[in-house]
Backbone as CSV, one residue per row, in Angstrom:
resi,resn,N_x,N_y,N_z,CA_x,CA_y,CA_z,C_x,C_y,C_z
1,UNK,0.832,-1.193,0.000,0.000,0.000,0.000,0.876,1.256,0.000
2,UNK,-0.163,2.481,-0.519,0.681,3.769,-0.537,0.778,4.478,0.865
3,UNK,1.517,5.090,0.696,1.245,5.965,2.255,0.118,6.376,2.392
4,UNK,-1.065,7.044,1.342,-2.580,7.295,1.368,-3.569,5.825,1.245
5,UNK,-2.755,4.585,1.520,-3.681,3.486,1.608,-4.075,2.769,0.448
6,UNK,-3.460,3.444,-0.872,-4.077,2.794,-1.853,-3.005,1.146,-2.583
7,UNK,-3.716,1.285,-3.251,-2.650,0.172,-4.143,-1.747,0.844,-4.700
8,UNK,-0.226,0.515,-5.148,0.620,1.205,-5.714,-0.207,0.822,-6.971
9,UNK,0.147,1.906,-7.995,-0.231,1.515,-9.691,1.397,1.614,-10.725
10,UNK,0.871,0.636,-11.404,2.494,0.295,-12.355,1.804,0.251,-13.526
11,UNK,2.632,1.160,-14.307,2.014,1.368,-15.789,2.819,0.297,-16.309
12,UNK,2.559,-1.244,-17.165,3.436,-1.480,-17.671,3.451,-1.600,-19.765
13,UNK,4.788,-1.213,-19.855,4.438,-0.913,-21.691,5.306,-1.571,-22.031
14,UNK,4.699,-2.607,-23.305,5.675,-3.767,-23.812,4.982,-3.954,-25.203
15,UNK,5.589,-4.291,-25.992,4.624,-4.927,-26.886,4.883,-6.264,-27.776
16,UNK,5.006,-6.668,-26.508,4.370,-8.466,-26.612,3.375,-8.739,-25.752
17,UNK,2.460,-9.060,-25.941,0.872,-9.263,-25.378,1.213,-10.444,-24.629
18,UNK,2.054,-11.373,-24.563,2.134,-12.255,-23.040,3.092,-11.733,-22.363
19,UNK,4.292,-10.752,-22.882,4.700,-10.700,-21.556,3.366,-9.401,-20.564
20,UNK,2.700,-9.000,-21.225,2.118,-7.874,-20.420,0.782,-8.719,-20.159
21,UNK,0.464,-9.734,-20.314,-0.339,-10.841,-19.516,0.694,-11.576,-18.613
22,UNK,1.775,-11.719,-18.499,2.498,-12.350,-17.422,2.600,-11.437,-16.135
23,UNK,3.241,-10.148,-16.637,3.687,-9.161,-15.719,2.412,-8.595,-15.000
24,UNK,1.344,-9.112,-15.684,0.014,-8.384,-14.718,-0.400,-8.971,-13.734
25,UNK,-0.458,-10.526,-14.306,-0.689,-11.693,-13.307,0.212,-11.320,-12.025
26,UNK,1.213,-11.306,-12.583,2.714,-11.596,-10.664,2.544,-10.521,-10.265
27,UNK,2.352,-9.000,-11.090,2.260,-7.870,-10.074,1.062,-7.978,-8.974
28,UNK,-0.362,-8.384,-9.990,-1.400,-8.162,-9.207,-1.261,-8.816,-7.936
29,UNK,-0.491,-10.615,-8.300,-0.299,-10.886,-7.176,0.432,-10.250,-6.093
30,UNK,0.778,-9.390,-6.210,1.920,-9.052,-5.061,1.500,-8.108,-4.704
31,UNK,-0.100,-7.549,-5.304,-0.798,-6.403,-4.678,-0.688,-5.092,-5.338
32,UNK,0.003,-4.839,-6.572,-0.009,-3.873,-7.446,-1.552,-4.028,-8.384
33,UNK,-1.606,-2.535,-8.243,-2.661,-2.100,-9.461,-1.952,-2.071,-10.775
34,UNK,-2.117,-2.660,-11.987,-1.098,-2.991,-13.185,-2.178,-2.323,-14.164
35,UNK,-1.751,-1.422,-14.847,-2.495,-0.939,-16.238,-1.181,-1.454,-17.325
36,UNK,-1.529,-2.251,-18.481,-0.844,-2.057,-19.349,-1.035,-2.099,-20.447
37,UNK,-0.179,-1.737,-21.382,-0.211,-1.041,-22.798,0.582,-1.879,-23.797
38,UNK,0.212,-1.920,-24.903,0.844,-3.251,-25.907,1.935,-1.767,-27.063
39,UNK,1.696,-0.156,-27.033,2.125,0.792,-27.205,2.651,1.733,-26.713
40,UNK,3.492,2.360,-27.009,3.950,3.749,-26.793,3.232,4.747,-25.986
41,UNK,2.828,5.316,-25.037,1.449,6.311,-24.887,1.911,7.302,-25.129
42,UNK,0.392,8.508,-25.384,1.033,9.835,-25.680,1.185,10.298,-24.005
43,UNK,1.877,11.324,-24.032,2.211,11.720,-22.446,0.964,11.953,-21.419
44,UNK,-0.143,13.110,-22.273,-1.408,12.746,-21.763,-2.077,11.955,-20.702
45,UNK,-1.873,10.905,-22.064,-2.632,9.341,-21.847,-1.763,8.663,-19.987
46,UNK,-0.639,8.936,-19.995,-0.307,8.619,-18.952,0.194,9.303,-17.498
47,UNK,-0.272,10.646,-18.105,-0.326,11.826,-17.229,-1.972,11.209,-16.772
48,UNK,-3.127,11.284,-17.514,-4.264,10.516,-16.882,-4.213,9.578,-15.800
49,UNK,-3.318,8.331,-16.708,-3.415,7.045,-15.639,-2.380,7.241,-14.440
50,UNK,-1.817,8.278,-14.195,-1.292,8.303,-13.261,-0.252,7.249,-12.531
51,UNK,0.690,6.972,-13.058,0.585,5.592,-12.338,1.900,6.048,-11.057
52,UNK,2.497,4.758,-10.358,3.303,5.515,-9.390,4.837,4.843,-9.776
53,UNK,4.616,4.047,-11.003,5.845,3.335,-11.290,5.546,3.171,-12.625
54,UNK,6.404,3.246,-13.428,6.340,2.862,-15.088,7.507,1.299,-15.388
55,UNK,7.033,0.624,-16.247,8.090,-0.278,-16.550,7.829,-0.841,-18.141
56,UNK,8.927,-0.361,-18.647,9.291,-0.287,-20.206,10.207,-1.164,-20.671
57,UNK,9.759,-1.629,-21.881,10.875,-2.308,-22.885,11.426,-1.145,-23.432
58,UNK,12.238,-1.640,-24.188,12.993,-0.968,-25.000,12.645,-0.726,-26.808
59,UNK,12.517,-2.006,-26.570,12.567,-2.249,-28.441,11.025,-2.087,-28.733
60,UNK,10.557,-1.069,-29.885,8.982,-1.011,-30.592,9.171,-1.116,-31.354
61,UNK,8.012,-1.717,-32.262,7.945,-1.709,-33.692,9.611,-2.315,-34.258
62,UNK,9.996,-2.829,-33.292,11.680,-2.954,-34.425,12.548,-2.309,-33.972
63,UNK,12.674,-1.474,-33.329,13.448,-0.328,-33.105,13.690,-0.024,-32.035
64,UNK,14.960,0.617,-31.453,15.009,1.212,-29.960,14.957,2.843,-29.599
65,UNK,14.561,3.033,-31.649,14.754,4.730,-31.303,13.737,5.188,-30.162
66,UNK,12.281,4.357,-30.472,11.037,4.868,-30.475,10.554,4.909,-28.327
67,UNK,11.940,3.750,-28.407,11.423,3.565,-26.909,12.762,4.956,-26.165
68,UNK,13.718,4.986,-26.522,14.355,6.053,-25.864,14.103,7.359,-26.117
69,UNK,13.017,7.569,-27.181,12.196,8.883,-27.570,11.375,9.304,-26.231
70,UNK,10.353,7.912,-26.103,9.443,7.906,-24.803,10.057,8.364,-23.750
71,UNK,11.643,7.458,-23.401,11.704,7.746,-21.800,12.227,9.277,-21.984
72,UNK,12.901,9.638,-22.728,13.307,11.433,-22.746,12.019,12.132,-22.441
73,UNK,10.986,11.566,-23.271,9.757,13.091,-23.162,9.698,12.832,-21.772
74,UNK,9.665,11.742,-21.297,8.684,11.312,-19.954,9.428,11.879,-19.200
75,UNK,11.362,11.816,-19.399,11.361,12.478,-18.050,11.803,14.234,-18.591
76,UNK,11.746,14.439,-19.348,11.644,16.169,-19.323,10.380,16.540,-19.447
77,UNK,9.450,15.774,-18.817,8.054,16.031,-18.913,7.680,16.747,-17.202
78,UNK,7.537,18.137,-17.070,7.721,18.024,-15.103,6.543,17.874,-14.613
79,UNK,5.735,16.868,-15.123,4.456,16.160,-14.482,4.738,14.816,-14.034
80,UNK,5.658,14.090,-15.231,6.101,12.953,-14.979,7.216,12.087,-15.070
81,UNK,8.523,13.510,-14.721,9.956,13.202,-14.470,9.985,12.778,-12.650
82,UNK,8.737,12.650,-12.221,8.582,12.546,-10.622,8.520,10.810,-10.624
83,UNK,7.602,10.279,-11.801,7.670,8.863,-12.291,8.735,8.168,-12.110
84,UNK,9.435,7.003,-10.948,10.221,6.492,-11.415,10.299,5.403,-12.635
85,UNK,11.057,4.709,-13.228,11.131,4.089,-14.847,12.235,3.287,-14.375
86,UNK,11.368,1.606,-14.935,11.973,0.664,-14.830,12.040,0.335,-16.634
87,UNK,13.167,0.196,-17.196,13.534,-0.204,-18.465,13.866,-2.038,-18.156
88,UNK,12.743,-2.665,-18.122,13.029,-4.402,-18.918,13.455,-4.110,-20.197
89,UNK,14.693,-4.863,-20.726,15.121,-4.862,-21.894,16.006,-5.908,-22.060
90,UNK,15.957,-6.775,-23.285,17.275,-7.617,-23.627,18.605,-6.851,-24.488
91,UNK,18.325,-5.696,-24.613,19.237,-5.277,-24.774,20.161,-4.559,-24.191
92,UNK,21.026,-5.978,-23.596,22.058,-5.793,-23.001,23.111,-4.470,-23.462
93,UNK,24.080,-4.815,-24.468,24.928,-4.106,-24.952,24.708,-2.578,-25.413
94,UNK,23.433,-2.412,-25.244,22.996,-1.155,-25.907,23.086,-0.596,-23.835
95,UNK,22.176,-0.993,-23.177,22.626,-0.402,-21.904,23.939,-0.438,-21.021
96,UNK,24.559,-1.034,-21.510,25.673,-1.200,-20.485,26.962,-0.509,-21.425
97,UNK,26.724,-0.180,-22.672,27.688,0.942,-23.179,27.765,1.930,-21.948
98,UNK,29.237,2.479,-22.008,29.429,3.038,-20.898,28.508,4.677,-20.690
99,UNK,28.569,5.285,-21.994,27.819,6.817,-22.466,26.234,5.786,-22.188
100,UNK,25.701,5.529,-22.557,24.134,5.439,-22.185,24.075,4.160,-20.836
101,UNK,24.664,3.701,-20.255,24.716,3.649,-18.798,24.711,4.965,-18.016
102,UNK,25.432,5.735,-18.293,25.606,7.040,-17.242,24.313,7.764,-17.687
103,UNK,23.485,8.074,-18.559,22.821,8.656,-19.334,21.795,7.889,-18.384
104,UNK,21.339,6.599,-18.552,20.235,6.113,-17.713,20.054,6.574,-16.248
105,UNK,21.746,6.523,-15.684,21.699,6.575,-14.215,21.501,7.876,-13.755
106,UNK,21.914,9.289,-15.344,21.391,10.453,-14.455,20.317,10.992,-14.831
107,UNK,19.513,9.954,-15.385,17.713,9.919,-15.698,17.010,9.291,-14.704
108,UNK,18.020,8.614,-13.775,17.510,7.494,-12.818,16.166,6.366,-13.454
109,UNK,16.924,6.221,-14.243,15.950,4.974,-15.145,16.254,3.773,-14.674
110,UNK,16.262,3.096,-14.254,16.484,1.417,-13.449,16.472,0.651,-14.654
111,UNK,17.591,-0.149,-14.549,17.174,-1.173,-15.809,17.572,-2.723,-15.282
112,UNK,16.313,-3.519,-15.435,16.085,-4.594,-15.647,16.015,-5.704,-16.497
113,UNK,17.424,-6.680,-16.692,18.104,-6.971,-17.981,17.052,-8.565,-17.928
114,UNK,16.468,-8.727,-19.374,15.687,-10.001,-19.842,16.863,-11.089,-20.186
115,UNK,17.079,-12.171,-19.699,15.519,-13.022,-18.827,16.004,-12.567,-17.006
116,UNK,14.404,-12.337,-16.737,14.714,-11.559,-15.272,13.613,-12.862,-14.608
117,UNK,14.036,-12.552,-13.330,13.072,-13.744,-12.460,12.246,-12.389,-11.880
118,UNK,11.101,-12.792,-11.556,10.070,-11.794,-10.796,10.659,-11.435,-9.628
119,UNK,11.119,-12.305,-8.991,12.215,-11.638,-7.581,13.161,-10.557,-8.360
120,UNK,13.513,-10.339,-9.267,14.483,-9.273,-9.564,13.363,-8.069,-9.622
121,UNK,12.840,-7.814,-10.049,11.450,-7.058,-10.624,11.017,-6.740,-9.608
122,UNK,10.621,-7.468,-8.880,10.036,-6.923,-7.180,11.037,-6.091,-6.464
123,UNK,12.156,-6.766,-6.335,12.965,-6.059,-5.712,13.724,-4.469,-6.381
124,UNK,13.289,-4.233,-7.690,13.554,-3.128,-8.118,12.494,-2.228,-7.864
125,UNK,11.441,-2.999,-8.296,10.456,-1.866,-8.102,10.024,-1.629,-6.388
126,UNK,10.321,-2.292,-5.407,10.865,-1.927,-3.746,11.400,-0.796,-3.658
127,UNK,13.083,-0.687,-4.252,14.087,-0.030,-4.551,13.603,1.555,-4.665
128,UNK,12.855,1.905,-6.251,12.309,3.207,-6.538,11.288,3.275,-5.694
129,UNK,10.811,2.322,-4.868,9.282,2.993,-4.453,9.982,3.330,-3.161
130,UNK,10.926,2.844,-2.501,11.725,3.345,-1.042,12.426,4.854,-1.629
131,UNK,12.978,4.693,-2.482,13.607,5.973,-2.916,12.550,7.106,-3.171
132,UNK,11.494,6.939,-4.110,10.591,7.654,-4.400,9.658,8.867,-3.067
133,UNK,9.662,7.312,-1.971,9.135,8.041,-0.515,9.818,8.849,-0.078
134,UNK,11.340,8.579,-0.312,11.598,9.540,0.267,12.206,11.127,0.036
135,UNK,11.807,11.189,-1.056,11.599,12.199,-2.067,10.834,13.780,-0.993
Protein backbone atom coordinates (compact mmCIF):
# COMPACT_ATOMS: atom_id res chain seq x y z
CA UNK A 1 0.00 0.00 0.00
CA UNK A 2 0.68 3.77 -0.54
CA UNK A 3 1.25 5.97 2.26
CA UNK A 4 -2.58 7.30 1.37
CA UNK A 5 -3.68 3.49 1.61
CA UNK A 6 -4.08 2.79 -1.85
CA UNK A 7 -2.65 0.17 -4.14
CA UNK A 8 0.62 1.20 -5.71
CA UNK A 9 -0.23 1.51 -9.69
CA UNK A 10 2.49 0.29 -12.36
CA UNK A 11 2.01 1.37 -15.79
CA UNK A 12 3.44 -1.48 -17.67
CA UNK A 13 4.44 -0.91 -21.69
CA UNK A 14 5.68 -3.77 -23.81
CA UNK A 15 4.62 -4.93 -26.89
CA UNK A 16 4.37 -8.47 -26.61
CA UNK A 17 0.87 -9.26 -25.38
CA UNK A 18 2.13 -12.25 -23.04
CA UNK A 19 4.70 -10.70 -21.56
CA UNK A 20 2.12 -7.87 -20.42
CA UNK A 21 -0.34 -10.84 -19.52
CA UNK A 22 2.50 -12.35 -17.42
CA UNK A 23 3.69 -9.16 -15.72
CA UNK A 24 0.01 -8.38 -14.72
CA UNK A 25 -0.69 -11.69 -13.31
CA UNK A 26 2.71 -11.60 -10.66
CA UNK A 27 2.26 -7.87 -10.07
CA UNK A 28 -1.40 -8.16 -9.21
CA UNK A 29 -0.30 -10.89 -7.18
CA UNK A 30 1.92 -9.05 -5.06
CA UNK A 31 -0.80 -6.40 -4.68
CA UNK A 32 -0.01 -3.87 -7.45
CA UNK A 33 -2.66 -2.10 -9.46
CA UNK A 34 -1.10 -2.99 -13.18
CA UNK A 35 -2.50 -0.94 -16.24
CA UNK A 36 -0.84 -2.06 -19.35
CA UNK A 37 -0.21 -1.04 -22.80
CA UNK A 38 0.84 -3.25 -25.91
CA UNK A 39 2.13 0.79 -27.20
CA UNK A 40 3.95 3.75 -26.79
CA UNK A 41 1.45 6.31 -24.89
CA UNK A 42 1.03 9.83 -25.68
CA UNK A 43 2.21 11.72 -22.45
CA UNK A 44 -1.41 12.75 -21.76
CA UNK A 45 -2.63 9.34 -21.85
CA UNK A 46 -0.31 8.62 -18.95
CA UNK A 47 -0.33 11.83 -17.23
CA UNK A 48 -4.26 10.52 -16.88
CA UNK A 49 -3.42 7.05 -15.64
CA UNK A 50 -1.29 8.30 -13.26
CA UNK A 51 0.58 5.59 -12.34
CA UNK A 52 3.30 5.51 -9.39
CA UNK A 53 5.84 3.33 -11.29
CA UNK A 54 6.34 2.86 -15.09
CA UNK A 55 8.09 -0.28 -16.55
CA UNK A 56 9.29 -0.29 -20.21
CA UNK A 57 10.88 -2.31 -22.88
CA UNK A 58 12.99 -0.97 -25.00
CA UNK A 59 12.57 -2.25 -28.44
CA UNK A 60 8.98 -1.01 -30.59
CA UNK A 61 7.95 -1.71 -33.69
CA UNK A 62 11.68 -2.95 -34.42
CA UNK A 63 13.45 -0.33 -33.11
CA UNK A 64 15.01 1.21 -29.96
CA UNK A 65 14.75 4.73 -31.30
CA UNK A 66 11.04 4.87 -30.48
CA UNK A 67 11.42 3.56 -26.91
CA UNK A 68 14.35 6.05 -25.86
CA UNK A 69 12.20 8.88 -27.57
CA UNK A 70 9.44 7.91 -24.80
CA UNK A 71 11.70 7.75 -21.80
CA UNK A 72 13.31 11.43 -22.75
CA UNK A 73 9.76 13.09 -23.16
CA UNK A 74 8.68 11.31 -19.95
CA UNK A 75 11.36 12.48 -18.05
CA UNK A 76 11.64 16.17 -19.32
CA UNK A 77 8.05 16.03 -18.91
CA UNK A 78 7.72 18.02 -15.10
CA UNK A 79 4.46 16.16 -14.48
CA UNK A 80 6.10 12.95 -14.98
CA UNK A 81 9.96 13.20 -14.47
CA UNK A 82 8.58 12.55 -10.62
CA UNK A 83 7.67 8.86 -12.29
CA UNK A 84 10.22 6.49 -11.42
CA UNK A 85 11.13 4.09 -14.85
CA UNK A 86 11.97 0.66 -14.83
CA UNK A 87 13.53 -0.20 -18.46
CA UNK A 88 13.03 -4.40 -18.92
CA UNK A 89 15.12 -4.86 -21.89
CA UNK A 90 17.27 -7.62 -23.63
CA UNK A 91 19.24 -5.28 -24.77
CA UNK A 92 22.06 -5.79 -23.00
CA UNK A 93 24.93 -4.11 -24.95
CA UNK A 94 23.00 -1.16 -25.91
CA UNK A 95 22.63 -0.40 -21.90
CA UNK A 96 25.67 -1.20 -20.48
CA UNK A 97 27.69 0.94 -23.18
CA UNK A 98 29.43 3.04 -20.90
CA UNK A 99 27.82 6.82 -22.47
CA UNK A 100 24.13 5.44 -22.19
CA UNK A 101 24.72 3.65 -18.80
CA UNK A 102 25.61 7.04 -17.24
CA UNK A 103 22.82 8.66 -19.33
CA UNK A 104 20.23 6.11 -17.71
CA UNK A 105 21.70 6.57 -14.22
CA UNK A 106 21.39 10.45 -14.46
CA UNK A 107 17.71 9.92 -15.70
CA UNK A 108 17.51 7.49 -12.82
CA UNK A 109 15.95 4.97 -15.14
CA UNK A 110 16.48 1.42 -13.45
CA UNK A 111 17.17 -1.17 -15.81
CA UNK A 112 16.08 -4.59 -15.65
CA UNK A 113 18.10 -6.97 -17.98
CA UNK A 114 15.69 -10.00 -19.84
CA UNK A 115 15.52 -13.02 -18.83
CA UNK A 116 14.71 -11.56 -15.27
CA UNK A 117 13.07 -13.74 -12.46
CA UNK A 118 10.07 -11.79 -10.80
CA UNK A 119 12.21 -11.64 -7.58
CA UNK A 120 14.48 -9.27 -9.56
CA UNK A 121 11.45 -7.06 -10.62
CA UNK A 122 10.04 -6.92 -7.18
CA UNK A 123 12.97 -6.06 -5.71
CA UNK A 124 13.55 -3.13 -8.12
CA UNK A 125 10.46 -1.87 -8.10
CA UNK A 126 10.86 -1.93 -3.75
CA UNK A 127 14.09 -0.03 -4.55
CA UNK A 128 12.31 3.21 -6.54
CA UNK A 129 9.28 2.99 -4.45
CA UNK A 130 11.72 3.35 -1.04
CA UNK A 131 13.61 5.97 -2.92
CA UNK A 132 10.59 7.65 -4.40
CA UNK A 133 9.14 8.04 -0.51
CA UNK A 134 11.60 9.54 0.27
CA UNK A 135 11.60 12.20 -2.07
Amino acid sequence: MNADGRQPHILVINDTQEILDLLQELLEEEGYRVTTSLALLDLGKVKALAPDVMVQDLLFEGTQELGWKFLTLVRLDPDLARIPLILCTAAVRTVNDPEMAEQLDRQGIRVVLKPFTIEDLLTTLDEVRTAQSLI
